[in-house]
C-alpha positions, 0 to 999 in steps of 0.5 A: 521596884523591879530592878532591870540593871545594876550600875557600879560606880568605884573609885580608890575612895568607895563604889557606888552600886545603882540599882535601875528599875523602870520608869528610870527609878534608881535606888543607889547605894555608896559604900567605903570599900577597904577591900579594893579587889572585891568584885561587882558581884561581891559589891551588889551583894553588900548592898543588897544586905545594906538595902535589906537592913535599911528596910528592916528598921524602923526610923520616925519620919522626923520633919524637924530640918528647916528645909523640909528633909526627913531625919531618920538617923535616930532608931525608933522604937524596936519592935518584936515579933508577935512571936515574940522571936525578933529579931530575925537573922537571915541565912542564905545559901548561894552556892556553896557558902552561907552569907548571914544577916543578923538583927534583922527586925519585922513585925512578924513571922509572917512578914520574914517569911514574905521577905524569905520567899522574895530572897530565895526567888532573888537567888534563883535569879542570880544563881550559876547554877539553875538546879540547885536544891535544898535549903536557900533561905533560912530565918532564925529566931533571936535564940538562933532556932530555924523558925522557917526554912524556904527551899529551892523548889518553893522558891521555883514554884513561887517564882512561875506563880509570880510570873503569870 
C-alpha cells in the first residue's frame, strides 16, 4: 500500500495513527501514550516501529475462534537467518539522532536489506533536510556487527529507479 496521508487521532487515553493509502485502505495503529506532549512526528514514528515489528514476526494464522477471526497472538516458531545472523536490529539516522529497533526477525540478509532499502527511501521522503549524506540504514547481526549499511546516495539512487 503506498500511503498518501497520515491521520492522528489522540485523546488524554492514547492516540490513533491512521495511515491512508489509495483506494481508501487504511492501516491504523492505537497506541497508550504515557507521554502526553509528543508530537505527531513522534507518534507516526512510533507506529511505524510498531508496523515494522508487527511485519517482522511471524504469527500462525490460527482459525480456532467460532466466528471465523484469525488468532495471532501466539508467537510461531522463531526463525533465523540463512546467515544464521538473526535476528536483526535496525538502525536509523534521521538527522542528527539514531532511533534503533531491535529482534527484528526475517528470513534472510537479503530479505533485511530489502527492508533497509525501503526504509532509507522512506527517510528521504520525510527528511528536513533533502541533502543528507552518509550512512541512513544500518542492519545489524544478533552479535551487534554492522552486516550491511544503506547510504543516503543508495537510497536516492534507488528512489529515481523506483519511480520510473
Amino acid at each position: 500500500m503506498q500511503v498518501l496521508d497520515t491521520a492522528i487521532h489522540a485523546d488524554p487515553k492514547g492516540a490513533t495513527v491512521e495511515f491512508l493509502g489509495e483506494g481508501g485502505e487504511t492501516i491504523a495503529v492505537t497506541m497508550i501514550v504515557s507521554d502526553p506532549l509528543l508530537g505527531d512526528a513522534a507518534l507516526i514514528d512510533r507506529a511505524r516501529e510498531m508496523m515494522l515489528q508487527c511485519a517482522a514476526f511471524s504469527y500462525p494464522a490460527e482459525r480456532d475462534e467460532p466466528d471465523g477471526k484469525v488468532d495471532a497472538g501466539r508467537p510461531g516458531v522463531e526463525r533465523q537467518s540463512d546467515m544464521g545472523q538473526g535476528p536483526y536490529t535496525f538502525e536509523y539516522r534521521d538527522g542528527g539522532s539514531v532511533r534503533r529497533v531491535e529482534g527484528v526477525e526475517l528470513p534472510d540478509l537479503e530479505a533485511a536489506r530489502h527492508e533497509a532499502v525501503r526504509s532509507a527511501i522512506d527517510l528521504l521522503d520525510d527528511a528536513a533536510e533533502p541533502r543528507q549524506d552518509g550512512w541512513a540504514v544500518r542492519v545489524c547481526g544478533g552479535g551487534g556487527d554492522v552486516l550491511l549499511s544503506v547510504d543516503f546516495e543508495k537510497a536516492r539512487q534507488e528512489r529515481a529507479t523506483t519511480a520510473m
